[in-house]
C-alpha positions, 0 to 999 in steps of 0.5 A: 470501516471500508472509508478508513480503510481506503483513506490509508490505502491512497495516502501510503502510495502518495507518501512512498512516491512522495519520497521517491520523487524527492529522492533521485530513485529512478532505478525504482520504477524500473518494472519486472519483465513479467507480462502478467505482473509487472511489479517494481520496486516502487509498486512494492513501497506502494504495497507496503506503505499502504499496509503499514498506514491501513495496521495504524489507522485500522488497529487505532479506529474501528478495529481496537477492539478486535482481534489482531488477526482481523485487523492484520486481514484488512489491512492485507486486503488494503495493502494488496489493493494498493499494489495491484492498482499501482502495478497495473493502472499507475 
């Protein structure tokens, strides 16, 4: 399960800067001015992206049989992992 989850978790981050890359989006990967957290409107497509794959590729595998709490958990979990590595070693 941990493999299926991580799977989504790199390719949703590939996917949104696929598409920033293919659009002129340079006003996305403008940083907030926060020292601690210095999020962008690219590392939240990042986040949301990886979400989104983690929901359909968990809530189609391993998890269809589970409630859909558990599997909206993991795939926060995946999601926010995503976010937090494109923020702070993209």
């Amino acid at each position: 399960m941990i493999a299926t989850g991580a799977l989504p978790a790199a390719a949703g981050p590939i996917a949104w800067n696929a598409i920033l890359r293919a659009a002129p989006a340079d006003q996305f990967f403008t940083d907030a001015p926060l020292a601690v957290f210095p999020v962008s409107w690219q590392d939240t497509g990042s986040g949301v992206f990886a979400l989104a794959a983690a929901t359909l590729t968990l809530g189609l595998g391993p998890l269809h049989n589970e409630p859909a709490r558990r599997t909206v958990a993991y795939s926060l979990l995946a999601g926010a992992a995503a976010l937090a590595v494109d923020v702070y070693l993209y």
